[in-house]
C-alpha positions as CSV (number, residue, x, y, z in Angstrom):
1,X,259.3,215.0,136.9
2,X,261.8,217.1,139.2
3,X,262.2,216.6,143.1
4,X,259.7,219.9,143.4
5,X,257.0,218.4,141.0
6,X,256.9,215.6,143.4
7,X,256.8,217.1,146.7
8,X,253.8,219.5,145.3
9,X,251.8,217.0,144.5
10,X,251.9,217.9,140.9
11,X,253.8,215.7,139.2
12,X,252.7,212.1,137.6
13,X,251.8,209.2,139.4
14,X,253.9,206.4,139.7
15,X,253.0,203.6,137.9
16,X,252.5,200.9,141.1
17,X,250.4,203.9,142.4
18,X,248.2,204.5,139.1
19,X,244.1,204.1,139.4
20,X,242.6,201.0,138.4
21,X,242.0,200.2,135.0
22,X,238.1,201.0,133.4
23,X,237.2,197.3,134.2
24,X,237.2,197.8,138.2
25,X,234.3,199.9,138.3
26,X,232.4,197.5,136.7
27,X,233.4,194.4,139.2
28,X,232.8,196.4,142.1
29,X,229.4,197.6,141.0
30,X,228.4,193.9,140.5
31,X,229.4,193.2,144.2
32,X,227.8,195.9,145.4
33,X,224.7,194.9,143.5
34,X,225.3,191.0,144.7
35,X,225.6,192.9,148.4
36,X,222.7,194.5,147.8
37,X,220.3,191.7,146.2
38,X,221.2,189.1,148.6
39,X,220.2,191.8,152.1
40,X,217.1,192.6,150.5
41,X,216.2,188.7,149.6
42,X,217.3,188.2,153.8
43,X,215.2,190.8,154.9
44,X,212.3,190.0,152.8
45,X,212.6,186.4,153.9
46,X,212.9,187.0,157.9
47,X,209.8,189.4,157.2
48,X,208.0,186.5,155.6
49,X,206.9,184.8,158.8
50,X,205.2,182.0,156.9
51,X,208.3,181.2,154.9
52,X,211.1,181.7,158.4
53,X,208.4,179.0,159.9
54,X,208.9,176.2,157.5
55,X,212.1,176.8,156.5
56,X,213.2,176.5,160.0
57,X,211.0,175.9,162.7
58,X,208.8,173.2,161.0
59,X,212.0,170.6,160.2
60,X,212.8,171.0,163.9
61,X,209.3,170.4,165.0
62,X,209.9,167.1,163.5
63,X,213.5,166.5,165.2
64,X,211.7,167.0,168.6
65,X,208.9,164.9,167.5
66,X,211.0,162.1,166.2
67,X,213.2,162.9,169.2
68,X,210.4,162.3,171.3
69,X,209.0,159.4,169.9
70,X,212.2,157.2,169.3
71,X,213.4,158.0,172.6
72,X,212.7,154.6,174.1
73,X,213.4,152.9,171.0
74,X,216.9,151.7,172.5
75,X,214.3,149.8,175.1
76,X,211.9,148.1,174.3
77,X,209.8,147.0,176.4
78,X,206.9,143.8,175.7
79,X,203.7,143.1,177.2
80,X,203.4,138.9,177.6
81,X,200.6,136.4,179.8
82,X,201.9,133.6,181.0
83,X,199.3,131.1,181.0
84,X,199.8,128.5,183.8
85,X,202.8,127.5,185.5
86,X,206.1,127.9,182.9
87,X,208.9,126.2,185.4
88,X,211.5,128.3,183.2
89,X,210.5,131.6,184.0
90,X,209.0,130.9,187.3
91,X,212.7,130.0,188.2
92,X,214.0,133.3,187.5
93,X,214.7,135.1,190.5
94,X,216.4,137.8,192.1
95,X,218.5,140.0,190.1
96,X,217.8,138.0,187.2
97,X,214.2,138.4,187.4
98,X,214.7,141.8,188.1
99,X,216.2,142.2,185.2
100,X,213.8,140.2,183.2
101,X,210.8,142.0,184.1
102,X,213.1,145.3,182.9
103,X,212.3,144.6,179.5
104,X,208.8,142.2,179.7
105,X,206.0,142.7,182.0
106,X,205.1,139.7,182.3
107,X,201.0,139.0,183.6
108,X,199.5,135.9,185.1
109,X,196.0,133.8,183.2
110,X,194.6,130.9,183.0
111,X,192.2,130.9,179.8
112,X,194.7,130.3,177.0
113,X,191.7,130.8,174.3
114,X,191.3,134.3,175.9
115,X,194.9,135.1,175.9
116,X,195.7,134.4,172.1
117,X,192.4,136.6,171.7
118,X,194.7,139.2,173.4
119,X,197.4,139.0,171.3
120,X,195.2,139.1,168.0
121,X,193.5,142.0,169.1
122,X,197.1,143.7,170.2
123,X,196.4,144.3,173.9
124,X,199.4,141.8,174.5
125,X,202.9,141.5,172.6
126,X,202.6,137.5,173.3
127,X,201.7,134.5,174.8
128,X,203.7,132.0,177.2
129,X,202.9,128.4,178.0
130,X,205.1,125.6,178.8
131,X,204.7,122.6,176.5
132,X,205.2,118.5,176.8
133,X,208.7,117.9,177.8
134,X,210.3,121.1,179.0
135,X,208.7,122.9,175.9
136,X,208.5,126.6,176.0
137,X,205.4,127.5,173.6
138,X,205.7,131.4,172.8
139,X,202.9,132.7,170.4
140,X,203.3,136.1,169.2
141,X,200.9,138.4,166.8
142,X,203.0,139.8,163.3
143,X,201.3,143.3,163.8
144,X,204.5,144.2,165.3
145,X,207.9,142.7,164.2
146,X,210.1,144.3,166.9
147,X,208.1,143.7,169.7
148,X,207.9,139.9,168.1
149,X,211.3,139.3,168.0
150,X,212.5,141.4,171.0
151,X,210.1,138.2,173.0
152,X,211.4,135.6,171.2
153,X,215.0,136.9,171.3
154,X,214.6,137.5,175.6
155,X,212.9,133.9,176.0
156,X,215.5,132.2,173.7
157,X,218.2,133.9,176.2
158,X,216.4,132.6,179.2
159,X,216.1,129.3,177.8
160,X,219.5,129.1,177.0
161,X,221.3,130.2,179.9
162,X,219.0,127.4,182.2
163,X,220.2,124.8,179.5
164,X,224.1,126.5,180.4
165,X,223.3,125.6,184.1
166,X,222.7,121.7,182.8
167,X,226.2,121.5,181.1
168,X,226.9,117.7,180.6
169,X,222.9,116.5,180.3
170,X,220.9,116.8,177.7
171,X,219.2,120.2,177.4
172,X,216.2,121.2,179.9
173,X,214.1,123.3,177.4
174,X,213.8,124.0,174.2
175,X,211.8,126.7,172.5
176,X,208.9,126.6,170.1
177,X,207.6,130.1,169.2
178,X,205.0,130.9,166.2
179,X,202.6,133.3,165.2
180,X,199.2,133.3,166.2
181,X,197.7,134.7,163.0
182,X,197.4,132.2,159.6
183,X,201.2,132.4,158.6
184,X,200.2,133.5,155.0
185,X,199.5,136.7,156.2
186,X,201.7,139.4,155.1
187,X,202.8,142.5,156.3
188,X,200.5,144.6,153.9
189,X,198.1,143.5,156.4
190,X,199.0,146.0,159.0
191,X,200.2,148.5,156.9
192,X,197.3,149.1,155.3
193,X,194.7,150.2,158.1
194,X,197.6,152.7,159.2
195,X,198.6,154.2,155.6
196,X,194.5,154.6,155.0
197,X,193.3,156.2,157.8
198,X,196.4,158.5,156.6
199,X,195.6,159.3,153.3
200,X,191.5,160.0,154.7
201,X,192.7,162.0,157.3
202,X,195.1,164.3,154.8
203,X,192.4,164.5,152.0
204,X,189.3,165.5,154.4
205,X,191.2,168.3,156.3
206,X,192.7,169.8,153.3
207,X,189.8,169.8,150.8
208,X,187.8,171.1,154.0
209,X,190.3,174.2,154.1
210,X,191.2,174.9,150.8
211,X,188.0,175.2,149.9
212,X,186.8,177.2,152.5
213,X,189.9,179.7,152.2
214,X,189.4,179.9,148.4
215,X,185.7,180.8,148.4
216,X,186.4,183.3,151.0
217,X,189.0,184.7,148.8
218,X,187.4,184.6,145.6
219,X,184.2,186.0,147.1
220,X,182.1,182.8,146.5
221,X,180.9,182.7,149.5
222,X,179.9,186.3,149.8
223,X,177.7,185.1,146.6
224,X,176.1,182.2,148.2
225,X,174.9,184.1,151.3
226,X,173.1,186.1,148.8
227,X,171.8,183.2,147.2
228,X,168.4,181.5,147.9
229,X,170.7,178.6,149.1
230,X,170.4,177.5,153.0
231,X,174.0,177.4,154.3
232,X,172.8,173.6,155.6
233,X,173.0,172.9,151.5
234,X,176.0,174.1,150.8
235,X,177.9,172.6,153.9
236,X,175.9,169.1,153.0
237,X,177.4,169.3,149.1
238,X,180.9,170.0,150.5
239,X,180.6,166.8,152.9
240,X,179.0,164.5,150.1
241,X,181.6,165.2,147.5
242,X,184.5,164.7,150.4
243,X,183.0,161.1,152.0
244,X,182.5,160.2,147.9
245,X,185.9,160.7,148.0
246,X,187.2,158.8,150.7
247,X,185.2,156.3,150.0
248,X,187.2,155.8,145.9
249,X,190.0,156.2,148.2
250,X,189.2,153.4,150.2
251,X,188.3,150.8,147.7
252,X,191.1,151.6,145.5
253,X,193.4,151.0,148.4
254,X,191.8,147.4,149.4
255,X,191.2,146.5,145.8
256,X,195.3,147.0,145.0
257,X,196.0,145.4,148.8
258,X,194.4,142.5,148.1
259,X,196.1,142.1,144.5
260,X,198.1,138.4,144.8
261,X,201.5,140.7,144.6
262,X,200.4,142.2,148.1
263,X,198.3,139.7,149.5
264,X,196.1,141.6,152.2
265,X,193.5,138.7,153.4
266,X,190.6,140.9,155.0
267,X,189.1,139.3,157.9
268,X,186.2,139.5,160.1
269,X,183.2,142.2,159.4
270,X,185.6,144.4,157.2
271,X,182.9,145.9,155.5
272,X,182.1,148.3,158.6
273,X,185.5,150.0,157.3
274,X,182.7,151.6,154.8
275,X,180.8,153.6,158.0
276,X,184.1,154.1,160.0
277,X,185.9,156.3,157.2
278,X,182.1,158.1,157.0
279,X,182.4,159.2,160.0
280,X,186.1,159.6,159.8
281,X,185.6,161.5,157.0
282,X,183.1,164.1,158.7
283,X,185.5,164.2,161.7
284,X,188.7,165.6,159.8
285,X,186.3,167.9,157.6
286,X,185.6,169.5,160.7
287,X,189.4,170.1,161.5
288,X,189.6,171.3,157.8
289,X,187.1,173.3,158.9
290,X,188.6,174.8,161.5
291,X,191.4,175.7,159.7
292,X,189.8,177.3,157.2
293,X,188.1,179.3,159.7
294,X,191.5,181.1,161.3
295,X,193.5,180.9,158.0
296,X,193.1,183.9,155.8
297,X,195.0,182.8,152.7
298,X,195.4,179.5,150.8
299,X,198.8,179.4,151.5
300,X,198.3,179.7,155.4
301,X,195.4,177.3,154.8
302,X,197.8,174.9,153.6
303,X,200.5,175.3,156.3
304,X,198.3,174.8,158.8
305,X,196.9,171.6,157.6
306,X,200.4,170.3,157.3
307,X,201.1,170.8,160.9
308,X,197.8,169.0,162.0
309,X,197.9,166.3,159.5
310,X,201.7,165.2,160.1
311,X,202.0,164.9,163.8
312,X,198.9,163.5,164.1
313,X,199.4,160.4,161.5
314,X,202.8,159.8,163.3
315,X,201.5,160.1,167.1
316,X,198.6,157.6,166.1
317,X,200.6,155.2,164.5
318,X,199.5,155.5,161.0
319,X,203.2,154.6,160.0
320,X,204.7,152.8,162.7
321,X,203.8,151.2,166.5
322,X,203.5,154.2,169.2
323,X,203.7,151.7,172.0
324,X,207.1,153.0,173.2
325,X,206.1,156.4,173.4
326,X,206.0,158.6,176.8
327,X,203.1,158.9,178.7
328,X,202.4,162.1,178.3
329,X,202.3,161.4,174.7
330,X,200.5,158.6,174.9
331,X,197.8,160.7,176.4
332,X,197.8,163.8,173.2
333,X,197.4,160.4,171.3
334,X,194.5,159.1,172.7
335,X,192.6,162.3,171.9
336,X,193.3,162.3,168.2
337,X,190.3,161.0,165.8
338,X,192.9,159.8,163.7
339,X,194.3,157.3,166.5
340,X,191.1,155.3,167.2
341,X,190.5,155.2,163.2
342,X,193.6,153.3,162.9
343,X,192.7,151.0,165.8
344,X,189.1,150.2,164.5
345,X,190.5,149.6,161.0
346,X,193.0,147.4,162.2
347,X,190.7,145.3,164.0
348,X,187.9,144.8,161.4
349,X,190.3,144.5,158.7
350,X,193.1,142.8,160.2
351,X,192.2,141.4,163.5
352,X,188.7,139.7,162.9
353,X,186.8,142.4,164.9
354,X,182.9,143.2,164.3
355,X,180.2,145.6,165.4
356,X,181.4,146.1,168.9
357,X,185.2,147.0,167.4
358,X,184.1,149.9,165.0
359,X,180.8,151.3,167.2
360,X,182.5,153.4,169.9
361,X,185.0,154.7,167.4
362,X,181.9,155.8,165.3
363,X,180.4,157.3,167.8
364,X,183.6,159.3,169.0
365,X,184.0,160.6,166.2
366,X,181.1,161.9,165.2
367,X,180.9,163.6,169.3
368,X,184.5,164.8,167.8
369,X,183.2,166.4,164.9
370,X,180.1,167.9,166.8
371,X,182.7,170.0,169.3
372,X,185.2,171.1,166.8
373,X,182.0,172.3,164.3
374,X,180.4,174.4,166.8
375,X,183.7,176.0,167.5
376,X,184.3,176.5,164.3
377,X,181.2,178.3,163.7
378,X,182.0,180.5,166.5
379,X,185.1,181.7,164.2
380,X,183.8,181.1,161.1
381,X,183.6,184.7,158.5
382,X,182.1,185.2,155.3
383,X,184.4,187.6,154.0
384,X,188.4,188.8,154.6
């Protein structure tokens, strides 16, 4: 190649300057189709509003939730009755007491039998008397461990820092704390009002709008409104089949809690846990219901049962003690059917309650069912 070739342009390439090789091509088409595949799967993905929900709105739901919940956790703060005069705490004062009554609120009574009937039922976290001998008598309930031992942990400080004030003499008090249910009782006990009134609440609402988003779909419905059937049928065959149900569910859950290896000991009139997940039952079909009502596919059907279902079992303490939540929360949880199931089971299962336990809650939720049924008929659709 001469000097000419070379500034003309004409001459050969050199060879650090030669074109790639036939295998380049090749690698950049596969990027370029990687490049390619991966913005259409992101567009088609922030496009699915169902799917950017879940995926990243839902987990944060729960982070607030949780967030919101736990917030006092750090805190916690115990509801106790002193019965009588209890020289060790009624010589807390000043700062000290101030600082006592930061974590205990600590109430005033005089009927001891009426007190422990307190703490069974769960109004109070415990029970303070003062004993022969400079005997501090604390009797707490086992429904809730923390709040147990945060009362026994803040009386056995008190008791030993007025024993540190008698250096050199023999100590002033000594404290004797117990529970006041039968000390057999294990903690299956109270799990398994909460983890029941779960699993009724999940099953109700989601058969309630699967099945009414699937008919809808699969033109079943159309069918029966042409049939000689009375819509009061064919909404009285969906609610048999769902309280049937619930009701297997239920005695499969007490017949395995009460297995020795679990040990739940059912007290009081436990059988009305029969009429209280009947009318627990008809309560969450109605939210079902609902659901089914403003959902138009199976799939939003679903997601929208999943964020009913979830909060609700956590704000009513299906899974663990809502006592330390705020007030405004306390408030959205005294609204939800699920909440007062959990309380009524508790007692007649748990507690020793009867008639009077379980009969508002009944009656709450069927008025609860009644509201969200004629609303739901208000939005209800035979067809897409």
């Amino acid at each position: 190649m001469t000097a000419d070739d070379t500034k003309a342009g004409t001459g050969t390439v050199p060879a650090q300057r030669r074109a790639p090789g036939p295998g380049a091509p090749a690698e950049r088409e596969r990027v370029s189709a990687f490049v390619s595949l991966s913005r259409v799967m992101l567009v088609a993905f922030l496009r699915d509003k169902s799917a950017v929900f879940f995926v990243l709105l839902f987990p944060l739901m729960f982070l607030l939730l949780f967030g919101t919940l736990l917030k006092g956790a750090s805190s916690p703060h115990a509801k106790v009755e002193q019965v009588g005069a209890v020289r060790l705490l009624d010589s807390v004062q000043g700062e000290a007491r101030a600082g006592l009554e930061h974590v205990l609120t600590i109430t005033r009574g005089e009927d001891e039998a009426a007190t422990l009937e307190k703490v069974r039922k769960g109004d109070l976290d415990a029970m303070i008397k003062e004993g022969p001998d400079g005997t501090v008598v604390v009797r707490y309930s086992a429904a809730d461990q923390v709040r147990a031992g945060t009362v026994q942990g803040i009386v056995n400080s008190v008791v030993q820092q007025a024993n540190q004030v008698a250096s050199g003499k023999a100590p002033a008090y000594t404290l004797e704390s117990s529970r006041v249910e039968d000390e057999s009782l294990k903690p299956i006990q109270f799990l398994t009002p909460g983890l029941l009134g779960w699993a009724v609440a999940m099953g109700a609402v989601f058969s309630a709008a699967m099945t009414l988003v699937g008919w809808r779909q699969k033109k079943v419905l159309r069918r029966l409104r042409l049939a000689p059937v009375s819509p009061g049928a064919i909404v009285a065959s969906r609610v048999a089949v769902s309280v049937l149900t619930a009701l297997v569910q239920t005695a499969i859950f007490l017949v395995v809690a009460t297995m020795p290896f679990f040990g739940l000991k059912l007290t009081g009139d436990w059988w009305l846990i029969v009429p209280l997940v009947v009318c627990a039952t008809i309560a969450f079909m109605s939210i079902g219901l609902l659901a089914g009502s403003i959902a138009k596919t199976e799939e939003a059907a679903n997601g929208l049962s999943q964020i009913i279902v979830l909060p609700m079992s956590f704000l009513s303490g299906s899974f663990f003690p809502t006592d330390d939540m705020p007030g405004w929360l306390k408030a959205i949880s005294e609204a939800l059917p699920l909440k007062h199931l959990v309380s009524a089971a508790q007692s007649v299962l748990s507690r020793g309650g009867g008639v009077m336990d379980a009969l508002p809650t009944m009656g709450g939720l069927l008025l609860f069912s009644a509201v969200l049924t004629a609303i739901s008929w208000r939005l209800f659709r035979w067809e897409d």
